[in-house]
C-alpha positions, 0 to 999 in steps of 0.5 A: 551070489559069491562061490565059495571059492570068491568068498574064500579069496576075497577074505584072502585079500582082506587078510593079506593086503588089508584090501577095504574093497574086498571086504566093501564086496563082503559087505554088499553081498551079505548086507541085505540078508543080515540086516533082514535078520537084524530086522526082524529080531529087533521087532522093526526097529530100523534105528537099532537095526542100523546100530547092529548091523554097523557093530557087526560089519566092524567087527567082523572086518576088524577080527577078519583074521581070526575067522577060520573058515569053518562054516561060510563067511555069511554064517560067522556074520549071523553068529556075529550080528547075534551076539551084538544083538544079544549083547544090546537086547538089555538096552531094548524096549520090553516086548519086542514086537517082531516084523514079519515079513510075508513074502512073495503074497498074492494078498490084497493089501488089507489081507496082506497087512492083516496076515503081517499082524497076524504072523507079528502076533505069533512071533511076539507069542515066543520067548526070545530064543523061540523067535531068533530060532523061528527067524533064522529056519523058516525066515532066513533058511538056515540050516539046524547045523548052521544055526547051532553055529550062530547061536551055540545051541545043541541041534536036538534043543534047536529042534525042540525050541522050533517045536514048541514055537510052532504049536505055540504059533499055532494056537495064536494064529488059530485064536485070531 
């Protein structure tokens, strides 16, 4: 994982010297989680993933200059790949079905896949914002201020869109 101070002065770099490298060292940093992400709010569509995630790196490369460095180079990725993923959700297939990803389960696999399902269900359950919002807190580990940043929502409509995702999960995951 980047400090601040190496993410600070790879973009630097990308700024000043137009240095592909450092921003080829952005990317492999980041790639993973963002394409997680991109992953999950896709409902498992790999193929679209890859278009998003793509979009995103060049984009986020192009307008390098224009990132402040207000909030960290991994959040302003979230905020890009969001926008790009909002922006193609229109050319989507209805009724996304999202991708849970259960970690670290102690679970055989027919239980493990089972809970994959079951969790899959629950999001599927949420409106759109609910399941970006469901995602980035308890599967991505984002802070409200730092989701407030990605998606331009108020903290407080964060906190209330988490809670009405949790009781809604929470009656699908107990009628199943």
């Amino acid at each position: 994982m980047l400090t601040k101070f190496e993410e600070i002065s790879l973009i630097a770099k990308c700024v000043a010297a137009d240095d592909r490298h450092a921003f080829g060292r952005l990317v492999d940093e980041y790639q993973e989680s963002l394409r997680r992400f991109i992953f999950n709010l896709t409902g498992g569509d790999a193929s679209l993933t890859d278009d998003i995630a793509q979009e995103t790196f060049l984009k986020a490369y192009v307008s390098i200059r224009s990132f402040k460095g207000l909030a960290r180079f991994k959040t302003w990725l979230y905020k890009i790949a969001y926008r790009e993923f909002l922006a193609t959700r229109k050319e989507m297939v209805a009724g996304i079905e999202a991708a849970a990803d259960v970690a670290d389960s102690n679970l055989n696999p027919e239980r493990e896949a089972e809970s994959k399902h079951d969790v899959s269900v629950a999001l599927n359950s949420l409106n759109e914002t609910e399941r970006t919002l469901v995602l980035l807190f308890y599967m991505e580990d984002q802070p409200i201020k730092k989701i407030a940043s990605i998606t331009d929502l108020p903290e407080g409509t964060i906190k209330v869109y988490l809670s009405r995702a949790r009781t809604k999960m929470a009656k699908v995951l107990n009628a199943l």
